[in-house]
mmCIF file of the N, C-alpha and C atoms, coordinates in Angstrom:
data_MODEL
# 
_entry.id   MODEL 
# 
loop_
_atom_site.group_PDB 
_atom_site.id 
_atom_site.type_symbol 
_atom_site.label_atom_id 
_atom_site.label_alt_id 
_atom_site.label_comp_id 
_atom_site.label_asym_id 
_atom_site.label_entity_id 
_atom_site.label_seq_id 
_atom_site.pdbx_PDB_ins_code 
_atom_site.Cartn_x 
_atom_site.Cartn_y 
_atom_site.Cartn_z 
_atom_site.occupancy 
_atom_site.B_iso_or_equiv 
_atom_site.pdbx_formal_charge 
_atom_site.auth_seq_id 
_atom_site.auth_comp_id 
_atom_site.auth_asym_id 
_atom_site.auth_atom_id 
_atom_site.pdbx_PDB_model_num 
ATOM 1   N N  . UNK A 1 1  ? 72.894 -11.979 32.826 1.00 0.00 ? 1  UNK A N  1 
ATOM 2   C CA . UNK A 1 1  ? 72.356 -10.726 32.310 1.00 0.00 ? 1  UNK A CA 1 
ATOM 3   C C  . UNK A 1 1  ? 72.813 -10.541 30.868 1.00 0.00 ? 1  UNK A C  1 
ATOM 4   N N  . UNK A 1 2  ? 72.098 -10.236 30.021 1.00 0.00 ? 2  UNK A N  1 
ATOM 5   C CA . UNK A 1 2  ? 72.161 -9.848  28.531 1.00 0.00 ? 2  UNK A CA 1 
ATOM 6   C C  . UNK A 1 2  ? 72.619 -8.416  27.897 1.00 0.00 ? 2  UNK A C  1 
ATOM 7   N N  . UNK A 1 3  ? 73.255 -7.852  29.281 1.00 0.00 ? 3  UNK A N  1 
ATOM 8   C CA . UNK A 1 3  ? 74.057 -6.397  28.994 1.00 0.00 ? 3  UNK A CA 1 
ATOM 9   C C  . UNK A 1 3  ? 72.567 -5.209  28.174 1.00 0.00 ? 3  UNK A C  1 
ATOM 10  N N  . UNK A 1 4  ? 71.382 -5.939  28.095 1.00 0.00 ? 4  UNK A N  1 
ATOM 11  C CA . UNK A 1 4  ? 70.664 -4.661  27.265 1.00 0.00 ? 4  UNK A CA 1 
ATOM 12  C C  . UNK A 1 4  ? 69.027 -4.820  28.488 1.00 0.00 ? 4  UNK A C  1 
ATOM 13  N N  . UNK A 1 5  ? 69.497 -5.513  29.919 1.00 0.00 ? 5  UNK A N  1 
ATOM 14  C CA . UNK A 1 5  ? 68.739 -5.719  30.701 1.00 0.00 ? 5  UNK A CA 1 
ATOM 15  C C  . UNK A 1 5  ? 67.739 -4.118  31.187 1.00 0.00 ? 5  UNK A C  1 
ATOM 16  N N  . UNK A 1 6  ? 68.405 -2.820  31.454 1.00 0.00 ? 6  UNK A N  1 
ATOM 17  C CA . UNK A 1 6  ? 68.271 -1.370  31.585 1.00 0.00 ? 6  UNK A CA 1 
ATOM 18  C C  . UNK A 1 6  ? 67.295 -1.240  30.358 1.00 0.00 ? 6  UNK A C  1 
ATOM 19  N N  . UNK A 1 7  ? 67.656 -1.611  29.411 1.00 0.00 ? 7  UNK A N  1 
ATOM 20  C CA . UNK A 1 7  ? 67.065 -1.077  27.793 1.00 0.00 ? 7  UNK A CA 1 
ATOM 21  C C  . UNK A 1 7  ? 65.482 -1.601  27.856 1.00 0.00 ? 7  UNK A C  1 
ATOM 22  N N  . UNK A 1 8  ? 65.632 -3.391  28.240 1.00 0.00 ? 8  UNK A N  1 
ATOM 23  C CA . UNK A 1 8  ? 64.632 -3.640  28.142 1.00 0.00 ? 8  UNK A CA 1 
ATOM 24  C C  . UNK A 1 8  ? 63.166 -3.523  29.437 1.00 0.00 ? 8  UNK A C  1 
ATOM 25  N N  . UNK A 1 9  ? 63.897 -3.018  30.342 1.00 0.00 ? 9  UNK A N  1 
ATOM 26  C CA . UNK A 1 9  ? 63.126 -2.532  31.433 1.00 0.00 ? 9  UNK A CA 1 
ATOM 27  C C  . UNK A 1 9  ? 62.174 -1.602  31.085 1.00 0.00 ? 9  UNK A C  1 
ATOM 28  N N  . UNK A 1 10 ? 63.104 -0.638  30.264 1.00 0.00 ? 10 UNK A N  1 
ATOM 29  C CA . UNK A 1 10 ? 62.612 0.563   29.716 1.00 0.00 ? 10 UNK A CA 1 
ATOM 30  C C  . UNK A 1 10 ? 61.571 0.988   28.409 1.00 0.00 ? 10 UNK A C  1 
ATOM 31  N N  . UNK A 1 11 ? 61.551 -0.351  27.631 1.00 0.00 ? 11 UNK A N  1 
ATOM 32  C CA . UNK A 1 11 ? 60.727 -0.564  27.033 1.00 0.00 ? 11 UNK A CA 1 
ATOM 33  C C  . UNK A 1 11 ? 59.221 -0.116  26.902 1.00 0.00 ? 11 UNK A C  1 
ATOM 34  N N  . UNK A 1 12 ? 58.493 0.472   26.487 1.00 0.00 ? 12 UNK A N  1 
ATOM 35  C CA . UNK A 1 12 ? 57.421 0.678   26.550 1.00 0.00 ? 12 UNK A CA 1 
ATOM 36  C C  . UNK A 1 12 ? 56.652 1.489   28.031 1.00 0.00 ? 12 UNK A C  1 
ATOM 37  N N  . UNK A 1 13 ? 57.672 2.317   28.177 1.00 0.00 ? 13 UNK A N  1 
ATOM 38  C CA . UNK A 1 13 ? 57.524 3.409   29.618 1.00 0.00 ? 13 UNK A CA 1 
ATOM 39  C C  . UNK A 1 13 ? 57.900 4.785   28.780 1.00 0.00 ? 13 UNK A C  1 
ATOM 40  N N  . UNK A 1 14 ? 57.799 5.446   30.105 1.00 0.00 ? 14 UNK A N  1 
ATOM 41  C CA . UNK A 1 14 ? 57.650 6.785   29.397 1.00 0.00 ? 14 UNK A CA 1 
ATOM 42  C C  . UNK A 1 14 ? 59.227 7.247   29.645 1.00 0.00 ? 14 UNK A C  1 
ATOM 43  N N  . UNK A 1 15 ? 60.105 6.203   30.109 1.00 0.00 ? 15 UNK A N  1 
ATOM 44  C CA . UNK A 1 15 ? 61.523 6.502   30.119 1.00 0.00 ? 15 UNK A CA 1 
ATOM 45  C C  . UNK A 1 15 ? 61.952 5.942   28.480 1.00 0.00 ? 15 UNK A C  1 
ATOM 46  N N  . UNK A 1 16 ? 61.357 5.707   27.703 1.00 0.00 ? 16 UNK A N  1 
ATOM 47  C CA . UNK A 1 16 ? 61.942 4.490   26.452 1.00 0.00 ? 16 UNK A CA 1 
ATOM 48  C C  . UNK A 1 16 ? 63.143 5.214   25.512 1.00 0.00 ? 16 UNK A C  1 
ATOM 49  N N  . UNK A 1 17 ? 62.793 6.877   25.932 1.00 0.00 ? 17 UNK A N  1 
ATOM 50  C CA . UNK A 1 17 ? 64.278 7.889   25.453 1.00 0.00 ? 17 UNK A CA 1 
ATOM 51  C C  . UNK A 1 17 ? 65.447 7.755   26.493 1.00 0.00 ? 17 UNK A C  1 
ATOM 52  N N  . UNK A 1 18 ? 65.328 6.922   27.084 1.00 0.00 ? 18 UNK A N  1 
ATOM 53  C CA . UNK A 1 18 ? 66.995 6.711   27.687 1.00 0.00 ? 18 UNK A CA 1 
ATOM 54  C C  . UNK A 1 18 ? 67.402 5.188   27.161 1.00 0.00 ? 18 UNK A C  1 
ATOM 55  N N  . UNK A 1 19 ? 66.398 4.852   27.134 1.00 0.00 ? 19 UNK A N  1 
ATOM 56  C CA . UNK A 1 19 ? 66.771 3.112   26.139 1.00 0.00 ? 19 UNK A CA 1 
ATOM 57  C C  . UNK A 1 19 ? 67.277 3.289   24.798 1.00 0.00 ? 19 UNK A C  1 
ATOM 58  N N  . UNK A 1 20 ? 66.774 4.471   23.930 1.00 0.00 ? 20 UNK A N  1 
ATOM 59  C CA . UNK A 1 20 ? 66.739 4.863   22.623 1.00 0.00 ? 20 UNK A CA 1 
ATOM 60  C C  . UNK A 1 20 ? 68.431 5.412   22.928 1.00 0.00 ? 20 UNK A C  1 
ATOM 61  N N  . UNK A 1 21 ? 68.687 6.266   23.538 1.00 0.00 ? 21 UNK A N  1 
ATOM 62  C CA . UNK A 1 21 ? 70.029 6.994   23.286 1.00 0.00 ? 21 UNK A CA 1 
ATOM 63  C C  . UNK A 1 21 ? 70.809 5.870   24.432 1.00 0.00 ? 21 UNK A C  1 
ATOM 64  N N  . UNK A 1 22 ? 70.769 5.144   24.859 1.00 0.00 ? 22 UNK A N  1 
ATOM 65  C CA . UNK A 1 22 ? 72.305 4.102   25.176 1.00 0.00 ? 22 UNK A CA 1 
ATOM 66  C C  . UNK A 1 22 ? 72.089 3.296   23.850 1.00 0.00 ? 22 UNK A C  1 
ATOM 67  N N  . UNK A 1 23 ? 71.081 2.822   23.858 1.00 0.00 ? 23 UNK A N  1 
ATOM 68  C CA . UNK A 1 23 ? 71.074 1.833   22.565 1.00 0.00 ? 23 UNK A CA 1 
ATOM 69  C C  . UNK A 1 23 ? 71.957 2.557   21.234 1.00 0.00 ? 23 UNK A C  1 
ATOM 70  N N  . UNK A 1 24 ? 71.344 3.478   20.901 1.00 0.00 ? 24 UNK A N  1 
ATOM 71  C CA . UNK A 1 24 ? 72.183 4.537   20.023 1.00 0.00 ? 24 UNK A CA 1 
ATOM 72  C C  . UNK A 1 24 ? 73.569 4.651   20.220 1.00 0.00 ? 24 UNK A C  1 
ATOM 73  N N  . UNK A 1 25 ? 73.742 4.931   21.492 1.00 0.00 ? 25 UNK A N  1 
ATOM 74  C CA . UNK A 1 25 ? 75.672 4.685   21.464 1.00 0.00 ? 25 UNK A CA 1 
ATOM 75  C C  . UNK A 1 25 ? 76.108 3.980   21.318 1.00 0.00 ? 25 UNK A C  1 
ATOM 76  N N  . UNK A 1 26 ? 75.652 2.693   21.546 1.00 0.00 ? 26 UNK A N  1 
ATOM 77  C CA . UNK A 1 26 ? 76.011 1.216   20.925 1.00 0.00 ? 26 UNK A CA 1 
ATOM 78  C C  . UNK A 1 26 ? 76.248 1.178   19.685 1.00 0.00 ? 26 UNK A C  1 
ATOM 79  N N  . UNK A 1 27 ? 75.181 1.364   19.169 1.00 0.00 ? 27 UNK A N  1 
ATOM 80  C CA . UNK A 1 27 ? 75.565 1.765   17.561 1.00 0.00 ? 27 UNK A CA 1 
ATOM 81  C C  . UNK A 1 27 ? 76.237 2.424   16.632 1.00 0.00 ? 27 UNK A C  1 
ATOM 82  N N  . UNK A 1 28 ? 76.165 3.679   17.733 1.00 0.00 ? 28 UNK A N  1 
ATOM 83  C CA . UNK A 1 28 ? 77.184 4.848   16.948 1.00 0.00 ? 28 UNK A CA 1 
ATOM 84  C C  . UNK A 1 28 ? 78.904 4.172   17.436 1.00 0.00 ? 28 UNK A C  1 
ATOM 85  N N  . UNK A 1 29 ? 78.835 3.467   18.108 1.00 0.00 ? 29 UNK A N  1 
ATOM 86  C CA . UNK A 1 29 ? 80.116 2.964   18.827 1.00 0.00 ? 29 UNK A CA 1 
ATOM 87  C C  . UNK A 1 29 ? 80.639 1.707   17.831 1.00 0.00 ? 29 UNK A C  1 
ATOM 88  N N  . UNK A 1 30 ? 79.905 1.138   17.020 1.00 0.00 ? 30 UNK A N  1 
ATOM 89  C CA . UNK A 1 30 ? 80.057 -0.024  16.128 1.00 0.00 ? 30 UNK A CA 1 
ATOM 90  C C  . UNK A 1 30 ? 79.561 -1.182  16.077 1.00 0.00 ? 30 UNK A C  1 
ATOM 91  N N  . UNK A 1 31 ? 78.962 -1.497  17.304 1.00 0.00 ? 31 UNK A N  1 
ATOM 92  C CA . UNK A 1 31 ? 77.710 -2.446  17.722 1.00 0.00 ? 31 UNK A CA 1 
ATOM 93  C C  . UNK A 1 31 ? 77.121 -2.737  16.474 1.00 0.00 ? 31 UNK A C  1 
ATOM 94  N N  . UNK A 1 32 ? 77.376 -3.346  16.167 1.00 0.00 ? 32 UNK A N  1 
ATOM 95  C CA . UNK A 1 32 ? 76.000 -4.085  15.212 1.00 0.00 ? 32 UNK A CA 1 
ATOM 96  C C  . UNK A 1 32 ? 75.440 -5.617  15.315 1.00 0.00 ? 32 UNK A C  1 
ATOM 97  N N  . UNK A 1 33 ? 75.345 -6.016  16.505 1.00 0.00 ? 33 UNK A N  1 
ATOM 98  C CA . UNK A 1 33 ? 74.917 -7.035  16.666 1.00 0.00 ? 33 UNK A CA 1 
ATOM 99  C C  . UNK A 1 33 ? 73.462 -7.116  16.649 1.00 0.00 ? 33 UNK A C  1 
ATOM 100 N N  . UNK A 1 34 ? 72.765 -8.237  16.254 1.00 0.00 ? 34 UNK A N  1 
ATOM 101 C CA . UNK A 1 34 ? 71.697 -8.452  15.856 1.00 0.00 ? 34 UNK A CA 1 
ATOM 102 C C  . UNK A 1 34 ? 70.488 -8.300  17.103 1.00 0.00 ? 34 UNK A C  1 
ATOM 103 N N  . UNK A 1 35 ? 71.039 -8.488  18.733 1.00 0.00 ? 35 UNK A N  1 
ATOM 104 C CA . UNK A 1 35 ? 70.322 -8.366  19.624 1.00 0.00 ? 35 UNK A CA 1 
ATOM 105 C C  . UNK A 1 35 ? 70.320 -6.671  19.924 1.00 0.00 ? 35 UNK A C  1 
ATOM 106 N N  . UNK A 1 36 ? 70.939 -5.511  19.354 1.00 0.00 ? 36 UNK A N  1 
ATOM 107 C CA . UNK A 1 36 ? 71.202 -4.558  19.525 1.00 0.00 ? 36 UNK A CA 1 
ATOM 108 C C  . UNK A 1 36 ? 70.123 -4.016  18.347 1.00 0.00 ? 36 UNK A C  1 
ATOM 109 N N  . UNK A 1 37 ? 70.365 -4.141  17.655 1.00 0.00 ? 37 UNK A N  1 
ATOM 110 C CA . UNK A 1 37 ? 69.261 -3.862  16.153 1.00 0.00 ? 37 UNK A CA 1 
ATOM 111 C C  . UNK A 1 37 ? 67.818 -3.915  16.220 1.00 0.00 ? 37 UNK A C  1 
ATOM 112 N N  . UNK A 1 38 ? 67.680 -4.867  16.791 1.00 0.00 ? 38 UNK A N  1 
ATOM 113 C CA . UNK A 1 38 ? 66.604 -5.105  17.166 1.00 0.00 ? 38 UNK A CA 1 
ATOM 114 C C  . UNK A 1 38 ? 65.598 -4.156  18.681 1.00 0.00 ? 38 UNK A C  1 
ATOM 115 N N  . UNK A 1 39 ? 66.603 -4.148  19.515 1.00 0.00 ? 39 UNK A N  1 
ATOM 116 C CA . UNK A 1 39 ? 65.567 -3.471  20.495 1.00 0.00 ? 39 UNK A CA 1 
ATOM 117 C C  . UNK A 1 39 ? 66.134 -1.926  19.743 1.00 0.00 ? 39 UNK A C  1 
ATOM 118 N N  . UNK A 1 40 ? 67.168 -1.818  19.084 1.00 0.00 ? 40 UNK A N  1 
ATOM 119 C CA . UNK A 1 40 ? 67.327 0.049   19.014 1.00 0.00 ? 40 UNK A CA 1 
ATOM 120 C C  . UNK A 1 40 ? 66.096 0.357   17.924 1.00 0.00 ? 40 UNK A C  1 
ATOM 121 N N  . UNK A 1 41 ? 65.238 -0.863  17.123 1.00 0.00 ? 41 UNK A N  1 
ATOM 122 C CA . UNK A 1 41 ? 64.423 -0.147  15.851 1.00 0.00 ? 41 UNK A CA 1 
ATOM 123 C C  . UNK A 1 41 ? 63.718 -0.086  16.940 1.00 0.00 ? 41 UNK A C  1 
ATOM 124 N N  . UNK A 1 42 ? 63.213 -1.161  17.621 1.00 0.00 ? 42 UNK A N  1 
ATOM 125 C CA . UNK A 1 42 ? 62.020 -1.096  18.525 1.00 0.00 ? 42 UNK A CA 1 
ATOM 126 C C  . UNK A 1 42 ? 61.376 0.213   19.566 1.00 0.00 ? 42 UNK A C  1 
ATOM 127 N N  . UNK A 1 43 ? 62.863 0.377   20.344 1.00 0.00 ? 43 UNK A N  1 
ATOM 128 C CA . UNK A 1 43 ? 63.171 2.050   21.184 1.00 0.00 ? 43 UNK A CA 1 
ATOM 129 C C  . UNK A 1 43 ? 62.946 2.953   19.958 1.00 0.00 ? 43 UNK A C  1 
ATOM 130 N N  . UNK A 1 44 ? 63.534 2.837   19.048 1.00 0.00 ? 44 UNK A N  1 
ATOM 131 C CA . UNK A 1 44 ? 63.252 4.074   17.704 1.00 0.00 ? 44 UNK A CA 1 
ATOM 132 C C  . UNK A 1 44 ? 61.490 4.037   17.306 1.00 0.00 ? 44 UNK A C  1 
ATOM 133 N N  . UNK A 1 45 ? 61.005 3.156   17.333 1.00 0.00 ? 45 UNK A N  1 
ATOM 134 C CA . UNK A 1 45 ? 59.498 3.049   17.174 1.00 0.00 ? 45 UNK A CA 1 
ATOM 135 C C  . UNK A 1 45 ? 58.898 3.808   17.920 1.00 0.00 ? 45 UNK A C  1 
ATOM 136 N N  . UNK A 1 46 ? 59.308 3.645   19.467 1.00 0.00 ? 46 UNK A N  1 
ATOM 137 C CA . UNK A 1 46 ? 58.296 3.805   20.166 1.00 0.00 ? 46 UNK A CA 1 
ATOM 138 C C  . UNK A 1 46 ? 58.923 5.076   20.615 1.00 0.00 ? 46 UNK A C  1 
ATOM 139 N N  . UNK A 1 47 ? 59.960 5.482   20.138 1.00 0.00 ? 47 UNK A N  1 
ATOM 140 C CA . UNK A 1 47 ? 60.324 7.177   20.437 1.00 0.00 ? 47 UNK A CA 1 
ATOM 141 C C  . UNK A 1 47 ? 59.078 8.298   19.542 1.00 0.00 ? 47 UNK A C  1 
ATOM 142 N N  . UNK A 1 48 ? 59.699 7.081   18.284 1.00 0.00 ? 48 UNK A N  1 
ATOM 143 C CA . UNK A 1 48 ? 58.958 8.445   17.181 1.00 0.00 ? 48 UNK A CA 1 
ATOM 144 C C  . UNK A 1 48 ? 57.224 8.679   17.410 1.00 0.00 ? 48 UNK A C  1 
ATOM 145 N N  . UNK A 1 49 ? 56.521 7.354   17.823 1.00 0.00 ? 49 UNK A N  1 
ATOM 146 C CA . UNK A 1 49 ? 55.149 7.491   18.405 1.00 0.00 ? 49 UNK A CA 1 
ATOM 147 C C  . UNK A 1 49 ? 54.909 8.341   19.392 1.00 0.00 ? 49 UNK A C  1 
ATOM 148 N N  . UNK A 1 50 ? 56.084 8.749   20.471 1.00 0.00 ? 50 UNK A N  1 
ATOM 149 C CA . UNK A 1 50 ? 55.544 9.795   21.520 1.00 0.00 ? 50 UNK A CA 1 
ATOM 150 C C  . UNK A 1 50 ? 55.786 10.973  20.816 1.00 0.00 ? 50 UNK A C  1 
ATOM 151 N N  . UNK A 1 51 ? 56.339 11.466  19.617 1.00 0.00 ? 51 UNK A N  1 
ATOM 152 C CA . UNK A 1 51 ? 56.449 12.689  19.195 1.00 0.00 ? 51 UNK A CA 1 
ATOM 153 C C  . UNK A 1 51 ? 55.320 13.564  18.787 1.00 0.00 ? 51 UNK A C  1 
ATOM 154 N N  . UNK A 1 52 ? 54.755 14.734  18.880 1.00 0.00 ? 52 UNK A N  1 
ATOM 155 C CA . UNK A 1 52 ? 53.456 15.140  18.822 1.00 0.00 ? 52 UNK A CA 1 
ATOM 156 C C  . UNK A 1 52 ? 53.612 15.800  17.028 1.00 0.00 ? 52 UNK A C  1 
ATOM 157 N N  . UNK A 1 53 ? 55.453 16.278  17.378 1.00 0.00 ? 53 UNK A N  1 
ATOM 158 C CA . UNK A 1 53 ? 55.708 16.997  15.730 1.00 0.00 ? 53 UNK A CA 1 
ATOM 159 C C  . UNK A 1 53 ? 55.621 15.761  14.779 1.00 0.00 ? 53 UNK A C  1 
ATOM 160 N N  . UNK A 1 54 ? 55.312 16.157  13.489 1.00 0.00 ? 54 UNK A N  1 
ATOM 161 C CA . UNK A 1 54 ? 55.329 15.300  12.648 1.00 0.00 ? 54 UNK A CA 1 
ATOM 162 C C  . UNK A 1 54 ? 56.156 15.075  11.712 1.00 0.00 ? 54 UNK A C  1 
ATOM 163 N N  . UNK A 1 55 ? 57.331 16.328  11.727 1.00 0.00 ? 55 UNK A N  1 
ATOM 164 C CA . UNK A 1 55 ? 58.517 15.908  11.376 1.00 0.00 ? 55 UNK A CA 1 
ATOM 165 C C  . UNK A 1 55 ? 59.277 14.997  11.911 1.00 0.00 ? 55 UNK A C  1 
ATOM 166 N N  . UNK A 1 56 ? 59.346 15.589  13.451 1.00 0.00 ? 56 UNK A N  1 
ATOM 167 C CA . UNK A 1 56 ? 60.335 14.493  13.996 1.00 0.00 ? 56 UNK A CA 1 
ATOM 168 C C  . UNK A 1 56 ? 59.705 12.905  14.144 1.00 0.00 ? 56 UNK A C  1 
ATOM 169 N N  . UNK A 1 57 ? 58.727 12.549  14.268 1.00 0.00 ? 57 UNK A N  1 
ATOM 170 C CA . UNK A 1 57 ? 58.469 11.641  14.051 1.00 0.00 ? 57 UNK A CA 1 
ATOM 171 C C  . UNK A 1 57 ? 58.428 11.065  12.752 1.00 0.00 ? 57 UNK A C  1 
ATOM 172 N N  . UNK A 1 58 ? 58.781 11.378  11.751 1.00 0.00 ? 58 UNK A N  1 
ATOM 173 C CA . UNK A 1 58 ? 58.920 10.994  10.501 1.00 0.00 ? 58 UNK A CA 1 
ATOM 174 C C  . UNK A 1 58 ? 60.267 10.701  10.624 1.00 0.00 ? 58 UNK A C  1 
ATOM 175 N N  . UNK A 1 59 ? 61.062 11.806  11.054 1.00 0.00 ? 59 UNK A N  1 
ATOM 176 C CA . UNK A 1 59 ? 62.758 11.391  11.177 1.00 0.00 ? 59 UNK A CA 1 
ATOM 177 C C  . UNK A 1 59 ? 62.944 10.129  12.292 1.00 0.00 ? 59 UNK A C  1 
ATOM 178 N N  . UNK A 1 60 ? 62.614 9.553   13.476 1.00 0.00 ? 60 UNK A N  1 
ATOM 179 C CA . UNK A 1 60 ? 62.653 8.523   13.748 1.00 0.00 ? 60 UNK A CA 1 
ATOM 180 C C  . UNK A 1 60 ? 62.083 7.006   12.990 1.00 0.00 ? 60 UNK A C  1 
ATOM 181 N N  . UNK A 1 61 ? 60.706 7.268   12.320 1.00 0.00 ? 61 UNK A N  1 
ATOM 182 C CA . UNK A 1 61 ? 60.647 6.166   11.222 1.00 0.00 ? 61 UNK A CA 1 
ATOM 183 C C  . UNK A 1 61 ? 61.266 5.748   10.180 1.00 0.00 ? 61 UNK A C  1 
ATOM 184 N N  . UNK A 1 62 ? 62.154 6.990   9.553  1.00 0.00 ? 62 UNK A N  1 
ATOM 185 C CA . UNK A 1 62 ? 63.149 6.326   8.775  1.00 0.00 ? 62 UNK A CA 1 
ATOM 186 C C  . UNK A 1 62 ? 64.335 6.264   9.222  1.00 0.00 ? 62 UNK A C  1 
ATOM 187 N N  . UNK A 1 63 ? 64.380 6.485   10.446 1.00 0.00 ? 63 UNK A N  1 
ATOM 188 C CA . UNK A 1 63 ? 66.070 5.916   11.323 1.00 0.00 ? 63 UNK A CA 1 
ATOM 189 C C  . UNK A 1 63 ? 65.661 4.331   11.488 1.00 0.00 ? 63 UNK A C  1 
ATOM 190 N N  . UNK A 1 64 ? 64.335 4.165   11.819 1.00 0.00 ? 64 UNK A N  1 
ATOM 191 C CA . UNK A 1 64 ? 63.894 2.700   12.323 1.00 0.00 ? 64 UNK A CA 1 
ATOM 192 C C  . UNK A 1 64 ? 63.967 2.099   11.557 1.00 0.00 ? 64 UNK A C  1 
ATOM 193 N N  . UNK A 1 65 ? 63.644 2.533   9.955  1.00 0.00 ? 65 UNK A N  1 
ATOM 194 C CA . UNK A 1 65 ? 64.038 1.650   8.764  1.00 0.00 ? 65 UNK A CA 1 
ATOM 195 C C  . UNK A 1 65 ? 65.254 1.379   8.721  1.00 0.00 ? 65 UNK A C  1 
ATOM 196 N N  . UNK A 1 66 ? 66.160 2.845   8.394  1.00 0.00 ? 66 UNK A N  1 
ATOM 197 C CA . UNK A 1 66 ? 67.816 2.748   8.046  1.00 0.00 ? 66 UNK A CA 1 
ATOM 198 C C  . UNK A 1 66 ? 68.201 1.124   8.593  1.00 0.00 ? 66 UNK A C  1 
ATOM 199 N N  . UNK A 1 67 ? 68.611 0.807   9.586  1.00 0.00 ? 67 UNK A N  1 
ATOM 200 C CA . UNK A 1 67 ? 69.132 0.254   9.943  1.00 0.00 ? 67 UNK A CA 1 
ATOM 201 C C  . UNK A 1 67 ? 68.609 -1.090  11.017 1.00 0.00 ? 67 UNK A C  1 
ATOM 202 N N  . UNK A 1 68 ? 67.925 -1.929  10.223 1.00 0.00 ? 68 UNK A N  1 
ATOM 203 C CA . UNK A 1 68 ? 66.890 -2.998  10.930 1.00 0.00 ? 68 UNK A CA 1 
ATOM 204 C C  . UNK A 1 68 ? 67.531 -4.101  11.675 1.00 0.00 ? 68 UNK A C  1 
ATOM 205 N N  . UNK A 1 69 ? 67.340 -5.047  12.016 1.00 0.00 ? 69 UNK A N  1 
ATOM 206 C CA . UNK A 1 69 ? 68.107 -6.131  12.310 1.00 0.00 ? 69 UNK A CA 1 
ATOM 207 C C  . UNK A 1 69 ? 68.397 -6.779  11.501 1.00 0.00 ? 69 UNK A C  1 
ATOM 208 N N  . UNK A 1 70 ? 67.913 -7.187  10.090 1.00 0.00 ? 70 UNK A N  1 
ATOM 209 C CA . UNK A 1 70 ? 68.130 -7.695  9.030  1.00 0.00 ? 70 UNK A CA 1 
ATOM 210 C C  . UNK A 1 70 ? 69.514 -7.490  8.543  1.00 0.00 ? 70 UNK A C  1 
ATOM 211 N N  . UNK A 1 71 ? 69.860 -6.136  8.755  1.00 0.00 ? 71 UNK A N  1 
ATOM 212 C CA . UNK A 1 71 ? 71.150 -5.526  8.238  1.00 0.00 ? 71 UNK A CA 1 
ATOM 213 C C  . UNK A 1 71 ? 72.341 -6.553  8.885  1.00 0.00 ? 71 UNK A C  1 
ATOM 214 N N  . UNK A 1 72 ? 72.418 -6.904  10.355 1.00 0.00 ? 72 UNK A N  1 
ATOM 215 C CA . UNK A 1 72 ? 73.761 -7.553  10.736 1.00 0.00 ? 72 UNK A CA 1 
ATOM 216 C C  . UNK A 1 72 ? 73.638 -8.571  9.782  1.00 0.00 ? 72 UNK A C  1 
ATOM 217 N N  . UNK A 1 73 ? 72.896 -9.359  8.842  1.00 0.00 ? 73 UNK A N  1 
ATOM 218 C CA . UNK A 1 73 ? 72.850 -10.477 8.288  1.00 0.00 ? 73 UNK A CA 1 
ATOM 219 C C  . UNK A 1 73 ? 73.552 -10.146 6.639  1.00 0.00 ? 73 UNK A C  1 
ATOM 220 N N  . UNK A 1 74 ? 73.528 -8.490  6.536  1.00 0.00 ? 74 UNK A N  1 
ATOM 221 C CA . UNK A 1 74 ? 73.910 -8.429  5.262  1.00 0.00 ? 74 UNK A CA 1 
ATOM 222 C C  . UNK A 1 74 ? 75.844 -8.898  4.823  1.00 0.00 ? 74 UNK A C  1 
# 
């Protein structure tokens, strides 16, 4: 198991805000591994698409930028 097995279940369901906030604690926890980066922009994508406001969905597209997978490489 790849420890982000829950996350990726959750993927593209209408649960994908419980994938988004463990993934998030990972991060906020210091996680920055590159397999973590990756599904948290992805969960951040597909959070900010179910948002109907258009603020908050603006504030999840540039969280999805902030911090890409590219970044563990910096």
């Amino acid at each position: 198991m790849s420890g982000f097995d829950e996350a990726d279940a959750l993927a593209g369901t209408d649960n994908v805000e419980q994938s988004y906030l463990a993934l998030k604690k990972r991060y906020d926890d210091g996680d920055r591994n590159v397999e973590l980066l990756w599904r948290l922009t992805r969960a951040t994508i597909e959070v900010g698409e179910m948002q109907s406001d258009l603020k908050k969905k603006r504030e999840y597209v540039l969280e999805g930028k902030k911090d890409n997978p590219l970044s563990a490489y910096r």
